[in-house]
C-alpha positions in Angstrom: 69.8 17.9 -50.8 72.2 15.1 -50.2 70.2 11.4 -50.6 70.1 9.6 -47.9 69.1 5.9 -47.7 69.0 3.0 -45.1 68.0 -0.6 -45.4 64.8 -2.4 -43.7 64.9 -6.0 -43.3 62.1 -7.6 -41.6 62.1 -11.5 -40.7 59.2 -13.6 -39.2 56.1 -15.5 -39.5 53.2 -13.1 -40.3 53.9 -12.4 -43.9 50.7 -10.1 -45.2 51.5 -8.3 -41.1 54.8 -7.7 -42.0 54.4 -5.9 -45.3 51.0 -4.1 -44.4 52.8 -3.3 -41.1 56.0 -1.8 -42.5 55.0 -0.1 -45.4 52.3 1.5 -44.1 54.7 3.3 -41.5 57.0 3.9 -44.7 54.1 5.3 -46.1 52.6 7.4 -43.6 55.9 9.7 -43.0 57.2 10.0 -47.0 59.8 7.5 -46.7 60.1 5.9 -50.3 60.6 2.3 -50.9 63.4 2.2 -54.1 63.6 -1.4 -54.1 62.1 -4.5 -52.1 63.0 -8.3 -52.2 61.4 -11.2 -50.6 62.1 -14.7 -50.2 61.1 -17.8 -47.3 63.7 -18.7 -45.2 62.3 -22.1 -43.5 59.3 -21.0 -42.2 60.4 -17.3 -42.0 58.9 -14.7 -44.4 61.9 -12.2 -45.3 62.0 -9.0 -46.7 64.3 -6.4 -47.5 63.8 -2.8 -48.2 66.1 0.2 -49.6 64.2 3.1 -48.5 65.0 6.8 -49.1 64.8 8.9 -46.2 65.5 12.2 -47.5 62.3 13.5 -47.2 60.7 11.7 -44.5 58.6 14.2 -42.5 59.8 13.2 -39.1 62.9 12.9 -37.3 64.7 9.5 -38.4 64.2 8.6 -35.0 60.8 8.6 -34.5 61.0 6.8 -37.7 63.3 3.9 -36.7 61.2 3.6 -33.1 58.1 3.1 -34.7 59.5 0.7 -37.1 61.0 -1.2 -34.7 57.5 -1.1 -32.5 56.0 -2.9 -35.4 58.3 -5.6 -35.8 58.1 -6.7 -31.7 53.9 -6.3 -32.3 54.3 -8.9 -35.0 56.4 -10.6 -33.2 59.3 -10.2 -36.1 63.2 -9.0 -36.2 64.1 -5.9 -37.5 67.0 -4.3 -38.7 67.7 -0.5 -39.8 70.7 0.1 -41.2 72.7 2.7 -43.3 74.5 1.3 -46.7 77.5 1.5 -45.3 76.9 -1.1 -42.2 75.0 -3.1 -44.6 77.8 -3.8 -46.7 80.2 -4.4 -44.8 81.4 -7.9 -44.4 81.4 -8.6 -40.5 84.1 -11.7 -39.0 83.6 -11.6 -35.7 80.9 -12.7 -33.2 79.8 -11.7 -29.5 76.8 -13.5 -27.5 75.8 -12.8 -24.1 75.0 -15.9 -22.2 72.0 -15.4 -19.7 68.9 -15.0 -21.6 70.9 -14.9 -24.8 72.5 -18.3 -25.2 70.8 -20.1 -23.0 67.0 -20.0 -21.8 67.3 -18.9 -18.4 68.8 -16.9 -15.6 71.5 -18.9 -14.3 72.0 -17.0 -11.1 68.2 -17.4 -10.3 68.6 -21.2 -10.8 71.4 -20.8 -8.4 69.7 -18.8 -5.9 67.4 -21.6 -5.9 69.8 -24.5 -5.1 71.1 -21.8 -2.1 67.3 -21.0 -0.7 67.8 -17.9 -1.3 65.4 -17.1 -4.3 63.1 -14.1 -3.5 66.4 -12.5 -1.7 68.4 -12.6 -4.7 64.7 -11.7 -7.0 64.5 -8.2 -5.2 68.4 -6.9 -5.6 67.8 -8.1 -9.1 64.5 -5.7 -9.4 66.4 -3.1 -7.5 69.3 -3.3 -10.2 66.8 -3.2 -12.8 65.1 -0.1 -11.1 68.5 1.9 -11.4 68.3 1.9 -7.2 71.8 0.0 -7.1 74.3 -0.5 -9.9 75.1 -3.1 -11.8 78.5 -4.3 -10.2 77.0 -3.4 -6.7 73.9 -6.0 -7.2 75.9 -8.7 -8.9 78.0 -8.5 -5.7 75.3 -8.8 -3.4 73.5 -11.6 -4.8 76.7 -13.7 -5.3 77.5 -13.3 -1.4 74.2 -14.9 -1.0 75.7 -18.2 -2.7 77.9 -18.5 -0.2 78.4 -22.1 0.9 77.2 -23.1 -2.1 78.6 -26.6 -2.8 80.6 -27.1 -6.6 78.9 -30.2 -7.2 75.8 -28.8 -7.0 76.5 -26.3 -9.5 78.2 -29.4 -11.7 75.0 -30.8 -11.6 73.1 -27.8 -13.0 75.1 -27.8 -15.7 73.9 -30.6 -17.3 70.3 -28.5 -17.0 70.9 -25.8 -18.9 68.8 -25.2 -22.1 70.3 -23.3 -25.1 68.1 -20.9 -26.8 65.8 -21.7 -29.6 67.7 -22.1 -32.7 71.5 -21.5 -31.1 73.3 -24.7 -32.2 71.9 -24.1 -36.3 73.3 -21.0 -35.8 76.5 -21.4 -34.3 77.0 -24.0 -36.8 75.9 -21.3 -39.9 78.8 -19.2 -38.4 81.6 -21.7 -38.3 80.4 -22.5 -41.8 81.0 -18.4 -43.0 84.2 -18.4 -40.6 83.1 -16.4 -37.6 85.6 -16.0 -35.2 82.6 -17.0 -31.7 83.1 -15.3 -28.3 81.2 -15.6 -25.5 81.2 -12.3 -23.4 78.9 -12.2 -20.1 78.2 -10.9 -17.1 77.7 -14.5 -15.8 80.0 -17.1 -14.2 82.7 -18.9 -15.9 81.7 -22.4 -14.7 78.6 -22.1 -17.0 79.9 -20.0 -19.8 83.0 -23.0 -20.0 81.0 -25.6 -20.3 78.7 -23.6 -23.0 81.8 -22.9 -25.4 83.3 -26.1 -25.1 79.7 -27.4 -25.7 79.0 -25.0 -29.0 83.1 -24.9 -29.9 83.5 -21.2 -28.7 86.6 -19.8 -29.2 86.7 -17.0 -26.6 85.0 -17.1 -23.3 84.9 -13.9 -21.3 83.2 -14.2 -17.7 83.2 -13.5 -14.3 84.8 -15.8 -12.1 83.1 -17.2 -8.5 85.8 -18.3 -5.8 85.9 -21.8 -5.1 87.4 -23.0 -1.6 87.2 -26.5 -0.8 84.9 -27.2 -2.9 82.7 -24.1 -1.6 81.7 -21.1 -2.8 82.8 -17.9 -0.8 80.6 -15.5 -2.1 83.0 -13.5 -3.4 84.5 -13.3 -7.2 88.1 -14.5 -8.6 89.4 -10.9 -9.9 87.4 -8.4 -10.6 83.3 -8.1 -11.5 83.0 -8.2 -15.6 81.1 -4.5 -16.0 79.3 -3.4 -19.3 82.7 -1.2 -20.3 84.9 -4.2 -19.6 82.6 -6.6 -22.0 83.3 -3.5 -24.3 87.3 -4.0 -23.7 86.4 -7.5 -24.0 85.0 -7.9 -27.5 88.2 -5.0 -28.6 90.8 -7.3 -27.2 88.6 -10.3 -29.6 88.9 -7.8 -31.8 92.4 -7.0 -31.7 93.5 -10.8 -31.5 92.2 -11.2 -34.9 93.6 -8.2 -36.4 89.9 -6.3 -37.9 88.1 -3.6 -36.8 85.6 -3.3 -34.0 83.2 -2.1 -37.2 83.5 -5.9 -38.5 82.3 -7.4 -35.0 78.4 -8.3 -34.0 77.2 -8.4 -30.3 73.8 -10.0 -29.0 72.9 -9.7 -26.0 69.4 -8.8 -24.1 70.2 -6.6 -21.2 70.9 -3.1 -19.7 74.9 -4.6 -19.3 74.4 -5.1 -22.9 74.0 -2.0 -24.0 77.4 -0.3 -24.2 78.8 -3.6 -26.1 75.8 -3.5 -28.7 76.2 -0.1 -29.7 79.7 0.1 -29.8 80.1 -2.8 -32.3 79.4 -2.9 -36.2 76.0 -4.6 -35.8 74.2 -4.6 -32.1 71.6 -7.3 -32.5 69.0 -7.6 -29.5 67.6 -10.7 -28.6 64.1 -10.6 -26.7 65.8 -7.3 -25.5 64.3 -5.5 -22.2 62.6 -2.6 -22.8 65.3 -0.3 -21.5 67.7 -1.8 -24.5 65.4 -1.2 -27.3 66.4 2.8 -27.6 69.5 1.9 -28.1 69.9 -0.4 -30.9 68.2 -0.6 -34.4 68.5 -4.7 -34.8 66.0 -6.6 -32.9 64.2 -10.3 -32.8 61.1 -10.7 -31.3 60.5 -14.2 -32.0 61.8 -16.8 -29.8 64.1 -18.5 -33.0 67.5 -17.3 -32.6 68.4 -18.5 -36.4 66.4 -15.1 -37.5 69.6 -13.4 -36.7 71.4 -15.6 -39.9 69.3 -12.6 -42.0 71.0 -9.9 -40.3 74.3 -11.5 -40.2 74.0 -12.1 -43.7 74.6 -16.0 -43.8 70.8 -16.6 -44.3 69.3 -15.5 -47.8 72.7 -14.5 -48.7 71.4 -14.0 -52.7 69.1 -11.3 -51.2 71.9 -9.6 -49.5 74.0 -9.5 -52.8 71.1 -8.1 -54.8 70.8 -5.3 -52.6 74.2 -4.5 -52.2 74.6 -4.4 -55.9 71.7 -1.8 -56.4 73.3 -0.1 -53.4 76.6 0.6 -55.6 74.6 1.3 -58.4 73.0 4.3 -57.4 76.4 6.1 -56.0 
């Protein structure tokens, strides 16, 4: 029987949770640990497993969802992943914005400035429902903004507040040479301001109409859909000449999902349930320099150890 192996990292807080946790799941369906390293990152625990799954006496799925049910109990990030995406050294980086990037939903804030809150709250449950699509509720809920003044919007701006951990990380990734894109379903006014803020090199957004200083309710060009922040990320891609295999996307929502799994590494943040399924990299916690582990530009020793034993046993 052909081996087959994938690697476990695990990064958080609750160090004697996190190895109990994992390895007794491990242990439980056969899987066999051939090699584990630890070290502290701040005030993260880390660890990182090569397990042989050959044997396992379950499906690998039901392996990889209960491993990754583990790591959001504790509270952790977790990544499965095969040798081969492991290895490979990635260049380019995709965030979402809303909920990603920055703490909030900006169209709620929005929706606030407008009086139109609760409105623009139930197409948003609708949407998440699977009653109306995507494009269809992002549509409705910006015709509510209409008559929205720009200066109000200029104003909230200066309110947003990035994620935990964003600007150590961005600055991590300029330090390895990531090409940075920002690719969102939200509004280009915000996502600007955020690049030119962090020193983004791509920004890909939807764009509100702006008359006289109003809004219309109505978008500049077409609605940004999950397969066109998929085109997005290619065109990123093809601009700087690698593969799609060498690109990362995080993002936390149901538009997310096509982008996350299409790309070499599909890291959720705080993802909604509906994402978890479909991705095998995940962070619980609220820190968003966790994801310098999976990346590979935090406890990078680690990472070469492992990829050395890797090679080893082929």
């Amino acid at each position: 029987m052909k081996k087959r192996t994938i690697i476990v990292t695990t990064v958080g807080r609750d160090r004697p949770g996190i190895v109990a946790g994992i390895s007794k799941i491990l242990y439980k369906y056969n899987a066999n640990i051939l090699k584990s390293r630890a070290s502290i990152l701040g005030e993260m625990f880390v660890m990182v497993m090569v397990v042989d799954v050959s044997n396992i006496s379950v499906s690998l799925t039901k392996l990889l969802s209960e491993l990754k049910d583990e790591g959001v109990k504790l509270g952790s990030g977790i990544s499965v992943e095969d040798e081969k995406t492991y290895e490979e050294k990635k260049k380019i980086i995709a965030f979402d914005m809303d909920g990603t990037l920055v703490n909030m939903e900006i169209i709620d804030e929005m929706a606030k400035l407008a009086g139109v809150e609760d409105k623009v709250k139930d197409i948003t449950r609708k949407a998440m429902e699977g009653k109306i699509s995507f494009k269809e509720a992002l549509a409705e809920r910006v015709s509510l903004l209409k008559g929205l003044p720009l200066s109000k919007l200029e104003k909230l701006k200066n309110k947003l507040e990035l994620s935990v951990g964003v600007q150590d990380l961005i600055g991590e990734l300029k330090k390895a040479g990531f090409v940075i894109a920002i690719i969102t379903g939200g509004f280009d006014i915000f996502a600007n301001y955020i690049a030119e803020k962090l020193g983004v090199k791509y920004v890909y957004a939807n764009k509100l109409e702006v008359k006289n200083g109003i809004l219309t309710g109505r978008f500049k060009g077409n609605i940004l859909s999950p397969e066109d922040k998929l085109k997005a990320l290619m065109d990123v891609a093809k601009k700087e000449k690698v593969s799609l295999s060498k690109c990362i996307a995080i993002g936390d929502g149901a538009n997310d999902i096509l982008l996350l799994k299409k790309s070499g590494l599909g890291i959720g943040y705080k993802p909604k349930k509906v994402v978890k399924q479909h991705i095998n990299t995940l962070i619980g916690d609220e820190d968003l320099r966790t994801a310098t582990v999976f990346i590979g530009v935090g406890c990078s020793q680690i990472r070469r150890e492992i990829s050395r034993f890797v090679k080893a046993r082929r």
